[in-house]
C-alpha positions as CSV (number, residue, x, y, z in Angstrom):
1,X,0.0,0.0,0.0
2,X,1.1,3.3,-0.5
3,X,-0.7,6.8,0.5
4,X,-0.4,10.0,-2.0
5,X,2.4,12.9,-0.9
6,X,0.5,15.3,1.5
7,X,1.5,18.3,3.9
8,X,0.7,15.8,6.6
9,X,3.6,15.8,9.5
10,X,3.9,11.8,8.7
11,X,4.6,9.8,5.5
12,X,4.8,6.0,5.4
13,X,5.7,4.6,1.8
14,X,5.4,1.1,1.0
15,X,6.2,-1.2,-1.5
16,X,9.4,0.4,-2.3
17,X,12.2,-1.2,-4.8
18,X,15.9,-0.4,-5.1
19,X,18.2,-1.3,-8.0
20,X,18.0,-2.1,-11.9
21,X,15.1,-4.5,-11.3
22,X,13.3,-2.8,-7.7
23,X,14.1,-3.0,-3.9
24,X,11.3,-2.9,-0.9
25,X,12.4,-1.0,1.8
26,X,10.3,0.9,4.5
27,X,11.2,5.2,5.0
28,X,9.2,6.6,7.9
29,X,9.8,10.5,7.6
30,X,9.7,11.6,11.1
31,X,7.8,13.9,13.0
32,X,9.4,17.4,13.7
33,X,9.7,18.4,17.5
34,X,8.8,22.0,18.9
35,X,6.7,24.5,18.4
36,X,8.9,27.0,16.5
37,X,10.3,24.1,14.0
38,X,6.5,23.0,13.7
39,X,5.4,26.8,12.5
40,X,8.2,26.6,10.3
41,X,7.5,23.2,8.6
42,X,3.7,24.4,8.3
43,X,4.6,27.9,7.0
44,X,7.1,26.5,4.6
45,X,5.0,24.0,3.2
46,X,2.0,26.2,3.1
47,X,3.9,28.3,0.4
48,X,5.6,25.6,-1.1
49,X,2.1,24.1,-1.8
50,X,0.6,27.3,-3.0
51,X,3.6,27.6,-5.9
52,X,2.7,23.7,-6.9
53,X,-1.1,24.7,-7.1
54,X,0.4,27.1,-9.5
55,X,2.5,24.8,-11.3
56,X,-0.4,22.6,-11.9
57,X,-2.3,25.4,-13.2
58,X,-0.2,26.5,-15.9
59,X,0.1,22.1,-16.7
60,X,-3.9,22.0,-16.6
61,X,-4.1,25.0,-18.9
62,X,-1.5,24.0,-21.6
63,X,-3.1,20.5,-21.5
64,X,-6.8,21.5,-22.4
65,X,-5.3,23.9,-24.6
66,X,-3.6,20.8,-26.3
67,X,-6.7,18.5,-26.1
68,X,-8.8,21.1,-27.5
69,X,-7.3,23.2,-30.3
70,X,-4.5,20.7,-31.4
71,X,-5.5,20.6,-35.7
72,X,-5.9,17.0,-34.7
73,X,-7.7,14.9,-31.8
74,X,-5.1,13.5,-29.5
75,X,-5.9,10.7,-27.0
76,X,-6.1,11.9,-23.2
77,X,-4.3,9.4,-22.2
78,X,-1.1,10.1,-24.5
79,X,-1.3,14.1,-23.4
80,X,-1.2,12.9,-19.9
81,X,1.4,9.9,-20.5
82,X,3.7,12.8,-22.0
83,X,3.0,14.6,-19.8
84,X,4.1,12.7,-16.4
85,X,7.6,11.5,-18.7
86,X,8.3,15.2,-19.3
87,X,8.3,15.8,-15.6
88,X,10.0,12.3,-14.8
89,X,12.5,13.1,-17.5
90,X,13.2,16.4,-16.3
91,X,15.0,14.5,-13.2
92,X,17.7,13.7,-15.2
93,X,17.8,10.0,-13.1
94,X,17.5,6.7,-15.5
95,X,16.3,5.0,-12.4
96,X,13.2,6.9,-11.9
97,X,10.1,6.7,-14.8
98,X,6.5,6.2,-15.7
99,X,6.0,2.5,-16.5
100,X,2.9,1.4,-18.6
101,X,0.6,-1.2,-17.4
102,X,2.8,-4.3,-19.4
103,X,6.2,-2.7,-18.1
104,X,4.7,-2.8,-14.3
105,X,3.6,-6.6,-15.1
106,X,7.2,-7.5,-16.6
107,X,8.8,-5.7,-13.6
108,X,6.8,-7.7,-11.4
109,X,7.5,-10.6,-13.0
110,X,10.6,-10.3,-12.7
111,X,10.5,-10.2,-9.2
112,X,8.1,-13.3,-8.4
113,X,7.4,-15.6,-11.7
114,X,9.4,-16.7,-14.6
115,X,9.3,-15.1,-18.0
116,X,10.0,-16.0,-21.4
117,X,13.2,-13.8,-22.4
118,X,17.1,-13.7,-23.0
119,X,18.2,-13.1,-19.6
120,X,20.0,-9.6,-19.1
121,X,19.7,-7.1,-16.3
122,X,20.1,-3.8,-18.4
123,X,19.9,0.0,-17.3
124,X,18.9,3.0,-19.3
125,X,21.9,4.7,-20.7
126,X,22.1,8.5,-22.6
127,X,21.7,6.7,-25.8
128,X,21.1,3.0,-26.0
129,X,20.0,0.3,-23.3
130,X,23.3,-1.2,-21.1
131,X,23.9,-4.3,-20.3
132,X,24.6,-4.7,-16.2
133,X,25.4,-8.0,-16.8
134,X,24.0,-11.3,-18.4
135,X,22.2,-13.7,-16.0
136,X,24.1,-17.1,-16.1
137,X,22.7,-19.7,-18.4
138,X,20.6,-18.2,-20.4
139,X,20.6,-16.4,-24.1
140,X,22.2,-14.1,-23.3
141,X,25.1,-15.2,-21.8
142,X,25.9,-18.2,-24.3
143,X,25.8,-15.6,-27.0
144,X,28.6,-14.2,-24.8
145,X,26.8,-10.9,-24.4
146,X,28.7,-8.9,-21.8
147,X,28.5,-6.3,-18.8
148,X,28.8,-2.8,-20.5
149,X,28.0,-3.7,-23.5
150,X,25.6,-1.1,-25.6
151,X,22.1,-2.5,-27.3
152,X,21.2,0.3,-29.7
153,X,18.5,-1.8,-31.4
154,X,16.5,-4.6,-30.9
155,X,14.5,-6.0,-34.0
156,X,16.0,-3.1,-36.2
157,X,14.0,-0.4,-33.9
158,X,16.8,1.9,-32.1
159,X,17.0,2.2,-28.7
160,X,17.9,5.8,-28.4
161,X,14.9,7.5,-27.6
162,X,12.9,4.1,-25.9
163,X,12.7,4.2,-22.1
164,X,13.8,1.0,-20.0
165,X,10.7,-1.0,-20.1
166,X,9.7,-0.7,-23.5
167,X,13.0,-2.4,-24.7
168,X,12.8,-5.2,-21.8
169,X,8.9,-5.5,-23.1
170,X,10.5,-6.0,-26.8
171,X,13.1,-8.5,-25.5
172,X,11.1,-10.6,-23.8
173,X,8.2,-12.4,-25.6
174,X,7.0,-16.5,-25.9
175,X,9.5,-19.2,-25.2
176,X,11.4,-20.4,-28.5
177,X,10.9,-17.1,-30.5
178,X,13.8,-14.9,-31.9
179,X,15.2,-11.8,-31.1
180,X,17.8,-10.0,-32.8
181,X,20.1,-7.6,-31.0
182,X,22.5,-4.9,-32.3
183,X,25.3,-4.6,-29.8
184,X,28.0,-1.7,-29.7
185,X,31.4,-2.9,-27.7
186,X,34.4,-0.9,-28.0
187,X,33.3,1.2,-30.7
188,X,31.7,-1.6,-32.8
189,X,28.8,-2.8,-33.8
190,X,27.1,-6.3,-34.6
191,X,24.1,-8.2,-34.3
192,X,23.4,-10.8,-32.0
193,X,20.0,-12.9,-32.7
194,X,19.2,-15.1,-30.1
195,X,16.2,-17.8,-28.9
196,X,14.3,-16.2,-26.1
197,X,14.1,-19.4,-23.5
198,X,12.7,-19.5,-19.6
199,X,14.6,-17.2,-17.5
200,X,14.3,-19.3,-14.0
201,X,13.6,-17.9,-11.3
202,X,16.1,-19.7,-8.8
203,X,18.4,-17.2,-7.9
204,X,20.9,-19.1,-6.0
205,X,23.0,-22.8,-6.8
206,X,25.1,-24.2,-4.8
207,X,27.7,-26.1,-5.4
208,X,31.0,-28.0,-3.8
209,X,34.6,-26.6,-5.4
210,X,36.3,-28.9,-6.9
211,X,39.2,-28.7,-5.7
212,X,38.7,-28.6,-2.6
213,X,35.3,-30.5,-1.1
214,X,35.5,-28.5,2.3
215,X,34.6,-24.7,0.8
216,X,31.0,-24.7,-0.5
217,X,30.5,-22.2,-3.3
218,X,27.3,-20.3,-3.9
219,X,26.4,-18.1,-6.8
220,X,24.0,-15.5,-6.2
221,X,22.5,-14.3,-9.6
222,X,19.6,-11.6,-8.4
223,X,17.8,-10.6,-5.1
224,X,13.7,-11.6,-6.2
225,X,11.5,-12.6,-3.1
226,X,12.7,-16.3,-2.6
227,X,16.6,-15.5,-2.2
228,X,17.1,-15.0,1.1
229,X,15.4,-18.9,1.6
230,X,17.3,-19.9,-1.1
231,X,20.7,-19.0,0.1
232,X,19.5,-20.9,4.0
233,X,18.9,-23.6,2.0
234,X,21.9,-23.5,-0.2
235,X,24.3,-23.1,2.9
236,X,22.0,-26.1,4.9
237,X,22.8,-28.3,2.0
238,X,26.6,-27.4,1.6
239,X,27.5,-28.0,5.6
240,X,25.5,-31.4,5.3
241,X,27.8,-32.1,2.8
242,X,31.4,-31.2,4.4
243,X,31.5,-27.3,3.6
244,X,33.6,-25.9,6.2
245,X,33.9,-22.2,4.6
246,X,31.8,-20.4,2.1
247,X,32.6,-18.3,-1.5
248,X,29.9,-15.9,-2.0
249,X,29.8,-15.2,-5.5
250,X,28.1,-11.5,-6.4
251,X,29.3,-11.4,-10.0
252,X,26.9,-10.3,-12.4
253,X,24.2,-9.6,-10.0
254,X,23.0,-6.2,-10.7
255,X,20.5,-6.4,-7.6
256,X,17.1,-6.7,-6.8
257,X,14.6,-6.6,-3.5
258,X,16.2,-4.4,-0.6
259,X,14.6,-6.9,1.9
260,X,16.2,-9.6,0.8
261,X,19.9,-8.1,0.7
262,X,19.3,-7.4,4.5
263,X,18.2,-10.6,5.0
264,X,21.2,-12.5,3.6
265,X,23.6,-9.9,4.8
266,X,21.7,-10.5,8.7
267,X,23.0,-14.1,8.3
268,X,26.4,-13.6,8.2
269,X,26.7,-10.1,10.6
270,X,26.2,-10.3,13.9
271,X,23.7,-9.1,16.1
272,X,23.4,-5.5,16.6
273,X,25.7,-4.3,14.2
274,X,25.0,-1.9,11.1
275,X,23.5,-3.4,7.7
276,X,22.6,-1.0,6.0
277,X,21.9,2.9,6.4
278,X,18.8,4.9,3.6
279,X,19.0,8.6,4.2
280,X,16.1,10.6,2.3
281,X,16.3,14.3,1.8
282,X,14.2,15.1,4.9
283,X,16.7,14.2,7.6
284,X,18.2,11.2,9.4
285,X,19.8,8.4,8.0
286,X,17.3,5.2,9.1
287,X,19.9,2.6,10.6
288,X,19.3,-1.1,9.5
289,X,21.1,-3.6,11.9
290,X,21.5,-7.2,12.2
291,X,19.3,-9.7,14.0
292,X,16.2,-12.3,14.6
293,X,14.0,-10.0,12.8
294,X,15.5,-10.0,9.6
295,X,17.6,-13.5,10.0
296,X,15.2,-15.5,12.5
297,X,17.9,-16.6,14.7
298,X,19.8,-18.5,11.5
299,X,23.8,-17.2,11.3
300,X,26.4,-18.0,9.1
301,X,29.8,-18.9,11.3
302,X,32.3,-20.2,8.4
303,X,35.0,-18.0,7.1
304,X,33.5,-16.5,4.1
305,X,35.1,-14.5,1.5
306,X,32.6,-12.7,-1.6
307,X,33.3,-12.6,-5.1
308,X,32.2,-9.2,-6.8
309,X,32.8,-7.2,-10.3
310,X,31.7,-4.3,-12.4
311,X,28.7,-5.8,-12.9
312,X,27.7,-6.6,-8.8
313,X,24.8,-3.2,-8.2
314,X,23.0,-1.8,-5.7
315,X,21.7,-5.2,-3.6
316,X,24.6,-7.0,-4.5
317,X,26.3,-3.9,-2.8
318,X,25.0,-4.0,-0.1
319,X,25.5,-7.5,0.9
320,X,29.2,-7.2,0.1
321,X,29.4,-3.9,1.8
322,X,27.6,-5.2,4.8
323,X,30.0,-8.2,5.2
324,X,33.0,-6.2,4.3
325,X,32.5,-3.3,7.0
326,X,30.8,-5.1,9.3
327,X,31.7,-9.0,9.4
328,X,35.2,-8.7,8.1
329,X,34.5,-10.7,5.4
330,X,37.3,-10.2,2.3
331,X,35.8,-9.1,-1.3
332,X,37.7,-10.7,-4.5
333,X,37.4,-9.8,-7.6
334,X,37.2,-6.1,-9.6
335,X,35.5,-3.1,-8.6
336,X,32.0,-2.9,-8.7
337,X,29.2,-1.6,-10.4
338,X,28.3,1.6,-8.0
339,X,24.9,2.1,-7.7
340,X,23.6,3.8,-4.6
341,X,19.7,4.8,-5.0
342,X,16.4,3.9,-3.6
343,X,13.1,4.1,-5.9
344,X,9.5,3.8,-4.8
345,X,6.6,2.3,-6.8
346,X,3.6,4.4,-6.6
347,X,0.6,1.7,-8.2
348,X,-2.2,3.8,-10.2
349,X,-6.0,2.6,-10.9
350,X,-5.4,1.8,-14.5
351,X,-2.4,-0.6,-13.4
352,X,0.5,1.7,-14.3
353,X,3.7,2.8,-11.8
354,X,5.9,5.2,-11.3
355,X,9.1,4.3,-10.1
356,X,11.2,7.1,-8.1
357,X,14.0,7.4,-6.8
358,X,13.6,8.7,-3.2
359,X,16.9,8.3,-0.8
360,X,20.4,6.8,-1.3
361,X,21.9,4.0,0.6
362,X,25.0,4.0,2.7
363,X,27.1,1.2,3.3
364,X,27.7,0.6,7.5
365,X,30.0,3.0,7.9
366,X,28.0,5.3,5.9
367,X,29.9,5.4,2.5
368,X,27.7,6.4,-0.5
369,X,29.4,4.4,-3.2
370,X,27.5,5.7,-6.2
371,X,29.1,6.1,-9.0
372,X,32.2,4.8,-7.1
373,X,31.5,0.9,-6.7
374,X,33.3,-1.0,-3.9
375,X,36.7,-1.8,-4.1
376,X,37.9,-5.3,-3.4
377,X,40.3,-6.6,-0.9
378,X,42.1,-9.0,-3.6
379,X,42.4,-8.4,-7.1
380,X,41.5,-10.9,-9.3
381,X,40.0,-10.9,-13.0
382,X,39.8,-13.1,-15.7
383,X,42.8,-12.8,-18.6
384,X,42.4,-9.7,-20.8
385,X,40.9,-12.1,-23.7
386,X,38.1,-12.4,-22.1
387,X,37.1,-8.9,-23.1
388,X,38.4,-8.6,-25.8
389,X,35.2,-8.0,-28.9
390,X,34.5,-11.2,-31.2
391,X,35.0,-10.7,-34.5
392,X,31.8,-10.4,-36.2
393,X,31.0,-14.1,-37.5
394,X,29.1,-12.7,-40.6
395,X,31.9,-10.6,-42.4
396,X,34.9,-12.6,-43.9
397,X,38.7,-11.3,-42.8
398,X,41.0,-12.2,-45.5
399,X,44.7,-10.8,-46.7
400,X,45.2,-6.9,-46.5
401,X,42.0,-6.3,-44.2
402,X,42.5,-4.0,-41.3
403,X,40.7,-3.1,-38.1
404,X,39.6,-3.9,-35.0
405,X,38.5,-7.0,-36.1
406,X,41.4,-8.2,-37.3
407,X,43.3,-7.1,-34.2
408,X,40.5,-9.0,-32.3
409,X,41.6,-12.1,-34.4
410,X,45.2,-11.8,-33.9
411,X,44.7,-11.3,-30.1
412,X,42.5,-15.0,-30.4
413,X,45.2,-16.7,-32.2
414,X,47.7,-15.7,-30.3
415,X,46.4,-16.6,-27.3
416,X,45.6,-20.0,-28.6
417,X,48.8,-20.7,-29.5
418,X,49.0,-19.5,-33.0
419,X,51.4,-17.1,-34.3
420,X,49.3,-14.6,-35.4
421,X,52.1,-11.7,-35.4
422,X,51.7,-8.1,-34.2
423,X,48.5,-7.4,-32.8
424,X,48.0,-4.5,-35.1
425,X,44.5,-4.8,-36.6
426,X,46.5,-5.1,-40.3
427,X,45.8,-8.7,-41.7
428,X,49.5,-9.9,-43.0
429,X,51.3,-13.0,-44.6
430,X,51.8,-14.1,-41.0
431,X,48.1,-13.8,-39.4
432,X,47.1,-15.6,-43.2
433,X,49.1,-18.3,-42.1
434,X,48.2,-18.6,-38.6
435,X,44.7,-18.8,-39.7
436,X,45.5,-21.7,-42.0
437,X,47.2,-23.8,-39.2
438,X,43.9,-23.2,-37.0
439,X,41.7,-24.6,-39.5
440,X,44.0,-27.6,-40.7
441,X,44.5,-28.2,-37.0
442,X,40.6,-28.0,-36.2
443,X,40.0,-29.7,-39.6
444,X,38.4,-27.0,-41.0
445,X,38.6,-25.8,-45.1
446,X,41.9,-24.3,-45.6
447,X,41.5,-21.0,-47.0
448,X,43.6,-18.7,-44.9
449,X,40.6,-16.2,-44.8
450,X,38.8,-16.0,-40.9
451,X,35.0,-17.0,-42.8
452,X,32.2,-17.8,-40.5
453,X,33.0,-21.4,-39.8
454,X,36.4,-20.1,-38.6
455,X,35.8,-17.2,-36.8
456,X,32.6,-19.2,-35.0
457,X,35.1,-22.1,-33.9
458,X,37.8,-20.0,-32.5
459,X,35.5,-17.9,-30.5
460,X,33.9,-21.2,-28.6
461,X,37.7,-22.4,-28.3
462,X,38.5,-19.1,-26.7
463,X,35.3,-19.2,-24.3
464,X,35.9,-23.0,-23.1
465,X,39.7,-22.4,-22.6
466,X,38.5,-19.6,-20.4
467,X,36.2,-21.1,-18.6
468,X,38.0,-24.0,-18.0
469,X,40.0,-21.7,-15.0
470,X,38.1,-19.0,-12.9
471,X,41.3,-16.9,-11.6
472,X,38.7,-15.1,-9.2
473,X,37.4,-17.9,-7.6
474,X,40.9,-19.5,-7.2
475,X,42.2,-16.7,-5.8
476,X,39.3,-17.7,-2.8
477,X,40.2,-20.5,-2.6
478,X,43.9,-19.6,-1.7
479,X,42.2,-17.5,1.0
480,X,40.2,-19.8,2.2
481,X,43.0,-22.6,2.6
């Protein structure tokens, strides 16, 4: 439930979300004391309301002028539409915005029920939708669509000028139907068209390492209502099978519910001490702090280490920030994403939202890491390859080509194992031949020219070599010995 803004002394707002995909959190805005403050408050707000009533005016009169004398009929509901996205717009905050009756649904999907979709966590950027990071196993990722990267269309439609929702609406439709996206990374472009599948729900897996049977490793993908029961049952199922210390991985999870972040991040903090801190523009920072109420008594005792990069946001944040300052607990990894507001739905009749931002978060010791991320204890990151752009599949490189693509190339041969030459972007004698020991080697048509085959090949080579070692994770393992 939430009530409508008034110059009441007293405002309770409910249902409130945080990060790329929403975050509930309670704000009570408290009561000023004393009779001269009071007078104050009243007098201020008095005239503060009388300039809004004027404000709204001026809006009422330029939208019947609109409505009525426009050379054309206009719906009411587009006038009004525009009109509460001018205002939301003029806030210059992609995290606050007017969502139609299907984006609230999708949003809420999100949140509680799987959808049919390719599985990223994006944000709105200046000109194109960006990727916070792909959600493991799904579309998206296998594609080996990355954090950062830039969608500037989806189904030929640009992306410039569509708000969040519309392009997560677009990308997600009925299991088994196609979706073509056009990706910008480093300067270029290509298309990526993909089979939207079911984006599950579980939000946590759990797992042994390999290595070493006594660490129990979990992978947190989002905060959605069930994670917090998901990680007590993930770390219930881990100690009954031997796991005498945890790896929290955070990588890639650009956030979610507020509630559940303090729930988790209760677990492994002990009684008493600070969470989490939200400070709206009115006044004092409201102090979260561990305990039964948010943990029911259930506490995490294992040495723990947390696993975090540029694409851990907002609830991910606060976790890692809350067992960082306030358990001890070492972060590994790369900095991370740095994203430090709190939004507010506000549910209409007609099944629309708006979605505003309303306070920032501080970490424990009352840090406000926007735009900054959170710096990890240990650095660890996976070989430069790894982010290096793929070569686009559908354009042959042959003999005398130059570019980034070619440099792209020659960085995959090389790394391979093929002597590729100067990485250079200029397509020579030597990357020719390099190219032709690949494909005799992988038994591919000889041609010395990268064609699709070739270039397909070479970039799932590159991805399982990678894959086969996780430098992050064995860096927690070292800690954890």
């Amino acid at each position: 439930m939430t009530k409508k803004a008034s110059s009441s002394f007293k405002e309770k707002l409910f249902k409130k979300r945080l990060g790329f995909i929403g975050i509930f959190v309670s704000i009570v805005v408290s009561l000023l004391v004393g009779g001269g403050s009071v007078y104050y408050f009243m007098n201020k707000q008095v005239k503060e309301l009388e300039t809004a009533n004027q404000s709204l005016g001026k809006i009422s009169s330029v939208y019947s002028t609109l409505y009525y004398n426009y050379y054309k009929q206009i719906p009411q509901k587009k006038l009004t539409d525009g009109a509460i996205n001018g205002m939301i717009s003029a806030l210059g905050d992609p995290f606050s915005e007017y969502m139609s009756e299907t984006e609230s649904s999708n949003l809420n999907d999100t949140m509680s029920g799987s959808f049919g979709g390719i599985g990223t966590q994006v944000e709105k950027s200046s000109n194109a939708i960006k990727v916070i990071a792909p959600i493991a196993g799904t579309p998206a990722s296998k594609a080996g669509i990355k954090a950062n990267d830039l969608i500037v269309k989806i189904n030929g439609r640009q992306t410039s000028g569509m708000t969040l929702n519309k392009a997560v609406q677009i990308m997600r439709g009925k299991v088994g139907t196609k979706v073509t996206t056009t990706i910008k990374r480093n300067g270029q472009t290509f298309d990526k068209t993909l089979v939207r599948a079911k984006i599950p729900v579980k939000t946590v897996t759990e797992t042994l390492d390999s290595k070493n049977k006594s660490i129990g490793v979990i992978a947190v993908t989002t905060f959605s209502q069930n994670t917090a029961k998901e990680m007590k049952q993930a770390i219930v199922s881990l100690r009954k099978q031997g796991a005498k210390s945890f790896v929290i991985d955070m990588r890639n999870n650009p956030g979610g519910l507020m509630d559940q972040a303090l729930k988790m991040s209760s677990m492994f903090v002990k009684d008493g001490k600070v969470i989490l801190q939200v400070a709206s523009r009115s006044g004092k920072p409201t102090i979260y702090r561990a305990g039964k109420q948010f943990d029911n008594g259930f506490k995490v005792h294992e040495k723990t280490v947390v696993l975090i990069n540029g694409g851990s946001a907002s609830a991910a944040e606060i976790f890692s920030s809350a067992l960082r300052q306030s358990a001890g607990v070492k972060l590994i990894g790369t900095k991370s994403y740095g994203k430090g507001t709190v939004q507010n739905t506000l549910p209409f009749k007609d099944k629309t939202e708006l979605k505003l931002t309303i306070a920032k978060w501080l970490t424990p010791n009352g840090t406000w890491i926007h735009h900054k991320g959170l710096q990890p204890d240990i650095k660890a990151d996976y070989p430069s390859i790894a982010y290096v752009l793929a070569p686009n599949v559908n354009k042959e490189l042959k003999l005398d080509d130059s570019g980034s693509s070619v440099e792209s190339l020659q960085k995959m041969l090389n790394f391979l194992g093929y002597d590729a030459g100067k990485e250079n972007g200029y397509f020579s004698e030597k990357t020719q031949k390099a190219v032709e020991a690949y494909q005799k080697e992988n038994k591919l048509t000889v041609n010395g020219k990268a064609d699709t085959k070739t270039l397909t090949t070479l970039e799932t080579q590159i991805s399982q070599k990678i894959n086969q070692n996780d430098p992050v994770l064995e860096k927690a393992e070292e800690e954890l010995r």
